[in-house]
N, C-alpha and C positions, 0 to 999 in steps of 0.2 A: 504317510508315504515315506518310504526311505530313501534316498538318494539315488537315482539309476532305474528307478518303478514306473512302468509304462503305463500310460493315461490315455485309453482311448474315448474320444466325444463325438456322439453322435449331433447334428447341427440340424435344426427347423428351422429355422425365425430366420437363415440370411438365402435368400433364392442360389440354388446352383452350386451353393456348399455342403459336402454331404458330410464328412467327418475329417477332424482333427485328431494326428496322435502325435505327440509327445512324452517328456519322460522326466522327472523330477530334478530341478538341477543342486537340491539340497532336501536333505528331510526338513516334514512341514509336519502337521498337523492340521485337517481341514483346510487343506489349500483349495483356490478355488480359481475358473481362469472362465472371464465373459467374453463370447461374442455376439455383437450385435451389428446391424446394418447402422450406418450414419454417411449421410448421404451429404453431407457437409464437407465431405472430403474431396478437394478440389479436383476435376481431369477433365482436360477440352473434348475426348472424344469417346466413341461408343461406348459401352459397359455392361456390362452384365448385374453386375453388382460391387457397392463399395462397403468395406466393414472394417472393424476394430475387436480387435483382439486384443485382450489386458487381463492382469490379473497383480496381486500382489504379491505372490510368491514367486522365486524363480523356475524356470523351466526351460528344457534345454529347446534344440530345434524344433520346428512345426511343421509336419508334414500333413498338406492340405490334399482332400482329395474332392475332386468337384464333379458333380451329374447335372451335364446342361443339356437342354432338348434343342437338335441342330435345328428344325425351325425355326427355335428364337432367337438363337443364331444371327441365319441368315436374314432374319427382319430388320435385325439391325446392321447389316451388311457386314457383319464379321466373319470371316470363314474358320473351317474348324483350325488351319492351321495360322492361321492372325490374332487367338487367342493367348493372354498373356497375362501373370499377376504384377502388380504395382505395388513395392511394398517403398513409402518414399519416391525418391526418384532413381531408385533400383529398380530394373527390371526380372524378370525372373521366367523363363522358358516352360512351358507346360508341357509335360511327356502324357500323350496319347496313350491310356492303357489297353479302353476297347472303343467299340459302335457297338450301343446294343437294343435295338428296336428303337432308334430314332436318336435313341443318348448317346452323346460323349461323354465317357469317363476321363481323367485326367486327374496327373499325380504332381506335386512341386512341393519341394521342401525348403525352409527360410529360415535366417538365423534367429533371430526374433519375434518378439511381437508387435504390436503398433497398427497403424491403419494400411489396408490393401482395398485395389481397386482391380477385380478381375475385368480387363478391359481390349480391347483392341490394341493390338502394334501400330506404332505410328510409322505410317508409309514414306520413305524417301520421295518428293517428287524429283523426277528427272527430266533434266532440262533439255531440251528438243534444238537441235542442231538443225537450223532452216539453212 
């Protein structure tokens, strides 16, 4: 790959991640970039799913695109718009692309690689004025 060369990955193995694309942040040879779920990854509250993205070559941004079925969702009391990725204790905003027979599609792009936790917003409680 030569430096600037777009890499799209199609993803099985981590639920609700559908494809990665990124773009070479150096020419490689045989570059190579694993995702996997690892559930070792610390977060107090709902989730969808947690995984790790690495490789040893560089590469530039990652633009994650995610298909979750709002059923399971809503099972785990997360609404379509209280979905969110964790990349660290970064948060990062998911842009709504469609609905489409039950799916939420959804797009976010991240500086890095490392461990992400597609998970619920943590809700402010607010304090009630007796």
């Amino acid at each position: 790959m030569n430096k600037g060369d777009p890499l799209h990955l199609s993803v099985r193995d981590v639920p609700g991640l559908e494809k990665v694309f990124t773009n070479a942040a150096e020419t490689m040879q045989g570059g190579q970039i694993t995702v996997n779920v690892d559930e070792s990854i610390p977060f107090d509250r709902s989730y969808v799913n947690k995984f790790k993205v690495s490789s040893e070559n560089k590469f530039g941004p990652l633009q994650f695109t995610f298909k979750v079925k709002e059923q399971d969702l809503l099972g785990k009391g997360i609404s379509r718009y209280d979905l969110r990725l964790y990349h660290g204790v970064k948060e990062y905003s998911l842009q709504l692309l469609r609905v489409d027979h039950g799916y939420l599609y959804y797009i976010v792009t991240v500086p890095d690689m490392g461990n992400f936790v597609l998970g619920r917003v943590e809700v402010e409680e607010k304090a009630v004025v007796v």
